[in-house]
LUMDRENVO-518887 format. One record per residue: residue in one letter; x, y, z of N, C-alpha, C, O in turn. Coordinates in Angstrom, 3 decimals. Atoms other than C-alpha are relative to their C-alpha. Layout:
BEGIN
FITOR, rest, n.x, n.y, n.z, ca.x, ca.y, ca.z, c.x, c.y, c.z, o.x, o.y, o.z
FITOR, A, X, Y, Z, X, Y, Z, X, Y, Z, X, Y, Z
...
//
This chain:
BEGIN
FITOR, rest, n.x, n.y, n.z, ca.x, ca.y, ca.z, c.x, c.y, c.z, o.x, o.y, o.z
FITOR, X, -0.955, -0.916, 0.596, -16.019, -0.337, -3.808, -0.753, 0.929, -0.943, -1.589, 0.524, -1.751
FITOR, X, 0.753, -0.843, 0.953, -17.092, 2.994, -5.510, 0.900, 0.063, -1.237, 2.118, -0.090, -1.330
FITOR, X, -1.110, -0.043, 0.997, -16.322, 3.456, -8.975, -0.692, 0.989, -1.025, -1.915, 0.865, -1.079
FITOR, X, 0.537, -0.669, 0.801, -17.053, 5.959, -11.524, 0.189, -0.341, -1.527, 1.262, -0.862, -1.831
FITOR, X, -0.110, 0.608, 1.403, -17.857, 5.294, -15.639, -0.149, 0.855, -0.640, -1.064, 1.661, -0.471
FITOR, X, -0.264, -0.670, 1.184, -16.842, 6.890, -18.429, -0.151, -0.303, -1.042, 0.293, -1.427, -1.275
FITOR, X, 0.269, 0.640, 0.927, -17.885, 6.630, -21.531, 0.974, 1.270, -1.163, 0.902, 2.384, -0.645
FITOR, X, -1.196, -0.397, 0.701, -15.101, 8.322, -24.406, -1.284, 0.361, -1.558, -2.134, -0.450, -1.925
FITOR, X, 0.181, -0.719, 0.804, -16.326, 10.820, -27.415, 0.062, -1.135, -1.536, -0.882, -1.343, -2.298
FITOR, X, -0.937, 0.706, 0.976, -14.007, 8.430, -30.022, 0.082, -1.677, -0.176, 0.716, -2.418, -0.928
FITOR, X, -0.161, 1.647, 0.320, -14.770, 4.892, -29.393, -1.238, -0.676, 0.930, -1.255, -0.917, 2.138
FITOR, X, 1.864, 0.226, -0.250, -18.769, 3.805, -29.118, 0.187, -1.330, 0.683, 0.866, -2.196, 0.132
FITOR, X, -0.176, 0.957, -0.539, -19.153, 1.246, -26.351, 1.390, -0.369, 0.535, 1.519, -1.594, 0.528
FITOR, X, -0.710, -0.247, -0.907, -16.025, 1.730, -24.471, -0.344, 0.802, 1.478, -0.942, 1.841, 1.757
FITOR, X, 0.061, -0.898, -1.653, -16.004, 2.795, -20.866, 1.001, 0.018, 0.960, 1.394, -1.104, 1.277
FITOR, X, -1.133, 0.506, -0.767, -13.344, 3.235, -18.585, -0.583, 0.457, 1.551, -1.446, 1.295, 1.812
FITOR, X, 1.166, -0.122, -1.063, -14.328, 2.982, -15.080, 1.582, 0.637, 1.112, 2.682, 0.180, 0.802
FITOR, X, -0.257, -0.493, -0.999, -12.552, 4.811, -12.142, -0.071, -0.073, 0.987, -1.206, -0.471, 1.250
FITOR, X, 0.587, 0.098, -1.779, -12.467, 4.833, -8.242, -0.428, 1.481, 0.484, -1.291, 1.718, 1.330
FITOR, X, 0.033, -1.269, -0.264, -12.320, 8.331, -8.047, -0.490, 1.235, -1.581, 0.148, 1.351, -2.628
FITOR, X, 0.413, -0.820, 1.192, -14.523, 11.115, -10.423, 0.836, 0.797, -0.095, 1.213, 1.460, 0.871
FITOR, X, -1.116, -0.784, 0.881, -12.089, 12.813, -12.584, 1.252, 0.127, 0.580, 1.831, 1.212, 0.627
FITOR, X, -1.294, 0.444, -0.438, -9.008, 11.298, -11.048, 0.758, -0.989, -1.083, 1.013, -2.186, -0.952
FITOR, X, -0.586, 0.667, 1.278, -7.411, 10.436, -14.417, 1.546, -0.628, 0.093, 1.982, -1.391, -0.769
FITOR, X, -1.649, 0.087, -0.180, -3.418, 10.166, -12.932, -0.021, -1.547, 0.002, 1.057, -2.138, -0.065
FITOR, X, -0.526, 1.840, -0.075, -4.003, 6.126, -12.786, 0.090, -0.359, -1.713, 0.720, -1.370, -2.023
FITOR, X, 0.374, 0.270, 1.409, -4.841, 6.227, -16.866, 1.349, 0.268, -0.998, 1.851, 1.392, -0.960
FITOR, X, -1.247, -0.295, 0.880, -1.741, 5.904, -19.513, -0.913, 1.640, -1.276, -2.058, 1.817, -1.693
FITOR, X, 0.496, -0.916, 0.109, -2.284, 8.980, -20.994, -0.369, 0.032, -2.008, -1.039, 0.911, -2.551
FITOR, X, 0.481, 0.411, 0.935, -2.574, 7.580, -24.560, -1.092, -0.641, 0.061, -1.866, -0.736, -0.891
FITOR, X, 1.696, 0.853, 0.397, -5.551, 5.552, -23.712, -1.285, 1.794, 0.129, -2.338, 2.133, -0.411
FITOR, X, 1.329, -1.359, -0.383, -7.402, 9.207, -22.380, 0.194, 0.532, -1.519, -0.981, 0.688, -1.849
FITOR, X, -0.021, -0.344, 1.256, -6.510, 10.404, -26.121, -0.608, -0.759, -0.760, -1.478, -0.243, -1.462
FITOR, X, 0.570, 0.831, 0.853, -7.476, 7.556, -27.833, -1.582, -0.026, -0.023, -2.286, 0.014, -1.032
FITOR, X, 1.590, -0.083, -0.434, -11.092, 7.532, -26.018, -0.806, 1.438, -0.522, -1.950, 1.590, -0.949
FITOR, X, 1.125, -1.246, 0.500, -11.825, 11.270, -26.793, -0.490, 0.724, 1.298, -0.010, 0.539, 2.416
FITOR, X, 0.115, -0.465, -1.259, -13.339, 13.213, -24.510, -1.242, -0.868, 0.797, -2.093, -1.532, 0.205
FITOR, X, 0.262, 0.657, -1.106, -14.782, 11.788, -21.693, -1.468, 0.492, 0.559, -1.706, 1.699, 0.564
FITOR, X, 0.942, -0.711, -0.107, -18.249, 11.983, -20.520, -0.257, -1.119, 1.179, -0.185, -2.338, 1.021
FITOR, X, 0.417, 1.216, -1.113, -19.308, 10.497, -16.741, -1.722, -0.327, -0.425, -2.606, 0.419, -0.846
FITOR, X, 1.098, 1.096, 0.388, -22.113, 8.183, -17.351, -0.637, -0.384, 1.149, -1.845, -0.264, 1.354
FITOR, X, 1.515, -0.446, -1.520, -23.068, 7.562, -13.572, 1.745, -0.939, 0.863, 2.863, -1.290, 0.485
FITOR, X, -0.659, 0.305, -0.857, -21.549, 6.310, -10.485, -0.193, -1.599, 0.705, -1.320, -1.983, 1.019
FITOR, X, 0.632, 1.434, -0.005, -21.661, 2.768, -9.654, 1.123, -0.891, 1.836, 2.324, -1.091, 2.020
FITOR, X, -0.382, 0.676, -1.067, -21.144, 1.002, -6.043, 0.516, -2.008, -0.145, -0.231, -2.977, -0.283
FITOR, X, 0.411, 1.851, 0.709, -19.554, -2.801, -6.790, 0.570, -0.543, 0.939, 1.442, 0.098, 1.525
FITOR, X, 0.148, 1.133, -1.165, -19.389, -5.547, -4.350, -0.061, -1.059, -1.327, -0.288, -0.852, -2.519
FITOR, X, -0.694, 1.117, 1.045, -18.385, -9.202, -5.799, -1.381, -1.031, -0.356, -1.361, -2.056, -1.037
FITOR, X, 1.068, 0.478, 0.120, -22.298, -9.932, -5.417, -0.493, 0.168, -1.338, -1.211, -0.584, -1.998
FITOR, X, 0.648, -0.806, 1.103, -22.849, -7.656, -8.196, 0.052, -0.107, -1.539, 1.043, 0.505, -1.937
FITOR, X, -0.109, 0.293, 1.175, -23.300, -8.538, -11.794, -0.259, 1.219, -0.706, -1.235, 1.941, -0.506
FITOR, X, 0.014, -1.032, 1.436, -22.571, -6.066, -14.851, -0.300, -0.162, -1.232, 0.539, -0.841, -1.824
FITOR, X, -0.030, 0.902, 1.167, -23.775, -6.750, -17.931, 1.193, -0.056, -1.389, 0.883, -0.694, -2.394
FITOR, X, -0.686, 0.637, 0.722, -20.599, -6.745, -19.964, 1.072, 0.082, 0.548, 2.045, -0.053, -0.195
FITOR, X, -1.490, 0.763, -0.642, -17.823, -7.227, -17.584, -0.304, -0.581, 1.384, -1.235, -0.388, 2.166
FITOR, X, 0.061, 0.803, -1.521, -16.942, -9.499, -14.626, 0.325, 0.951, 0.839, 1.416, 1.520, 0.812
FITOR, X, -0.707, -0.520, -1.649, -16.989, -7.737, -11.184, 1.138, 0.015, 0.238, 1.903, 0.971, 0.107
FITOR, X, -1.438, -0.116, -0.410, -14.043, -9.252, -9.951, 0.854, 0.374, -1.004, 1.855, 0.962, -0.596
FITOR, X, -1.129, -0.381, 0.718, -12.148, -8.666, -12.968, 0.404, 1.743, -0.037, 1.423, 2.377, -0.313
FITOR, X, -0.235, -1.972, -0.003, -13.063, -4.555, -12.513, 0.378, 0.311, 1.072, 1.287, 1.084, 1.376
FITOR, X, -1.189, -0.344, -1.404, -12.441, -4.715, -9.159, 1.494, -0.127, 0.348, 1.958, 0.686, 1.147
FITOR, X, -1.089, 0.659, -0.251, -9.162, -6.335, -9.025, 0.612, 1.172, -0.913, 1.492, 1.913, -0.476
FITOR, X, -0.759, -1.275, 0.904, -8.333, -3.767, -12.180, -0.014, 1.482, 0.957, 1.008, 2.166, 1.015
FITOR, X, 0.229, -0.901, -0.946, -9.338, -1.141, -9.838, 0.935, 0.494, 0.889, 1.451, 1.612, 0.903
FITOR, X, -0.699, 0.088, -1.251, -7.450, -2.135, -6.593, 2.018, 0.377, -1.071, 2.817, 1.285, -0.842
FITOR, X, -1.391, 0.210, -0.231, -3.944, -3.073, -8.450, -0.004, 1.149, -1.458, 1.108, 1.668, -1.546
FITOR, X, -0.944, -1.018, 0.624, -3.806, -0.503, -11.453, -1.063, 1.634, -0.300, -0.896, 2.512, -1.146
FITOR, X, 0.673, -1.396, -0.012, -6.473, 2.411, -10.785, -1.430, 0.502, -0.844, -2.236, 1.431, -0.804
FITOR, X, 1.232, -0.718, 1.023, -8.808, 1.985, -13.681, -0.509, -1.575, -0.640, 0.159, -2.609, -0.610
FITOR, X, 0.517, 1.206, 1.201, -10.778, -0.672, -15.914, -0.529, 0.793, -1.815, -1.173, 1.761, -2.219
FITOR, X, 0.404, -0.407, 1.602, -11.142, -0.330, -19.760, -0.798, -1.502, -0.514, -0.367, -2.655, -0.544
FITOR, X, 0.659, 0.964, 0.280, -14.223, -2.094, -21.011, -0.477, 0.381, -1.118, -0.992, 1.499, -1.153
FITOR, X, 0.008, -0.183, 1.319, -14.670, -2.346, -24.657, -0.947, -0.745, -0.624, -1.455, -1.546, 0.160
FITOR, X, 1.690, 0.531, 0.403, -17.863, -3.690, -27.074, 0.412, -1.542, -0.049, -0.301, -2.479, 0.312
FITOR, X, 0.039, 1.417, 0.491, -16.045, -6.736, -28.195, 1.644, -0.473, -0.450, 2.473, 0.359, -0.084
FITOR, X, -1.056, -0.013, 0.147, -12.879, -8.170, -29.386, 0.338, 0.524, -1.936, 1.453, 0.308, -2.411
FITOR, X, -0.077, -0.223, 1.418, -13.464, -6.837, -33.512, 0.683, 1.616, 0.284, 1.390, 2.062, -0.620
FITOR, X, -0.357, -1.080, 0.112, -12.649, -3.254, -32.048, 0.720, 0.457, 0.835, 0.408, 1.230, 1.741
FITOR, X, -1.191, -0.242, -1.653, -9.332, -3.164, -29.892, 0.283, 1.624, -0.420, 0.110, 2.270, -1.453
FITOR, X, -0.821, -1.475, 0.161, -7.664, 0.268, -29.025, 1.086, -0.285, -0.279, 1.840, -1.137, 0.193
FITOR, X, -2.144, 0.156, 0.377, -4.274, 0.764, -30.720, 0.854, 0.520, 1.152, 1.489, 1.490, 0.739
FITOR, X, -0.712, -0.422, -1.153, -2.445, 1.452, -27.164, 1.184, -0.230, 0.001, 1.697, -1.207, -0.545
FITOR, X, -1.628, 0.309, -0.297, 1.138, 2.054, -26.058, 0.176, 0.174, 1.582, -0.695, -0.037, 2.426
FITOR, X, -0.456, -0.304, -1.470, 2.729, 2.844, -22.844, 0.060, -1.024, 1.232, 0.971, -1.823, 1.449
FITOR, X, 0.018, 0.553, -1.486, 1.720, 1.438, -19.435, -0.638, -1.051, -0.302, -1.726, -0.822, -0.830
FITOR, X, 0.871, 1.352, -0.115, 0.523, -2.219, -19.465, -0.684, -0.352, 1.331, -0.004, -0.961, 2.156
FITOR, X, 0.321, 1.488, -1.412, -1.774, -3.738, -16.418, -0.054, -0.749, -0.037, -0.701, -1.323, -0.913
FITOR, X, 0.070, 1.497, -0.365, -1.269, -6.562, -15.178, -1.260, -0.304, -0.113, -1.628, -0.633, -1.241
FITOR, X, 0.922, 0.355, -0.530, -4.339, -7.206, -13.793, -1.428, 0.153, -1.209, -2.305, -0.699, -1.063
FITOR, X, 0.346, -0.747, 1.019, -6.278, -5.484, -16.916, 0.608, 0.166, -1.419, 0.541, 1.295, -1.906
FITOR, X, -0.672, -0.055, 0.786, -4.408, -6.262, -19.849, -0.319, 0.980, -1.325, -1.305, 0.515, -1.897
FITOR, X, 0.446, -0.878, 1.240, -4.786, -3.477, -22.939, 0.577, -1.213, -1.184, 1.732, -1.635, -1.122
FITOR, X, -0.451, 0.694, 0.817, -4.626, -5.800, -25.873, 0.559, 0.872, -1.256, 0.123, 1.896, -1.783
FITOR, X, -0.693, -0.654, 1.891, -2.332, -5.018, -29.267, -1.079, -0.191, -0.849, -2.057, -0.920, -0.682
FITOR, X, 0.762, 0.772, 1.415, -3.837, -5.101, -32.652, 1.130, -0.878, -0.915, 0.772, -1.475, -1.930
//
């Protein structure tokens, strides 16, 4: 599965990853605000062989397939304050 990574202006060590470059319509449109502007970072081919070093494969893939996007963040000390659309599969945590 192809996927493209973003890395956000507004919040250091976030990335939100994509299937499609600059196909933002899967993203609640408060998280694309919150991040800042958006800068592609590279293009990345993932198969369930494939290790990332700070997220699980399947968990980006599966975010991928059932809600369009993955949001991968430094740690749990620096959540995004998010509203709107919840994934399932990808949960945006509260503060």
């Amino acid at each position: 599965m192809n996927t493209v990574i973003y890395k956000g202006s507004k919040k250091q060590g976030s990335y939100l990853y994509i299937v499609q470059e600059d196909d933002f319509s899967q993203v609640p449109e408060v998280l694309l605000t919150v991040m800042g502007k958006l800068e592609r970072v590279m293009n990345l081919e993932l198969n369930p062989e494939k290790k990332l070093a700070q997220a699980d494969v399947q968990q980006v893939i599966k975010a991928l397939k059932q809600d369009g996007f993955y949001l991968q963040m430094p740690d749990d000390s620096e959540k995004l304050a998010l509203a709107g659309k919840m994934p399932a599969s990808n949960p945006i945590p509260k503060l």
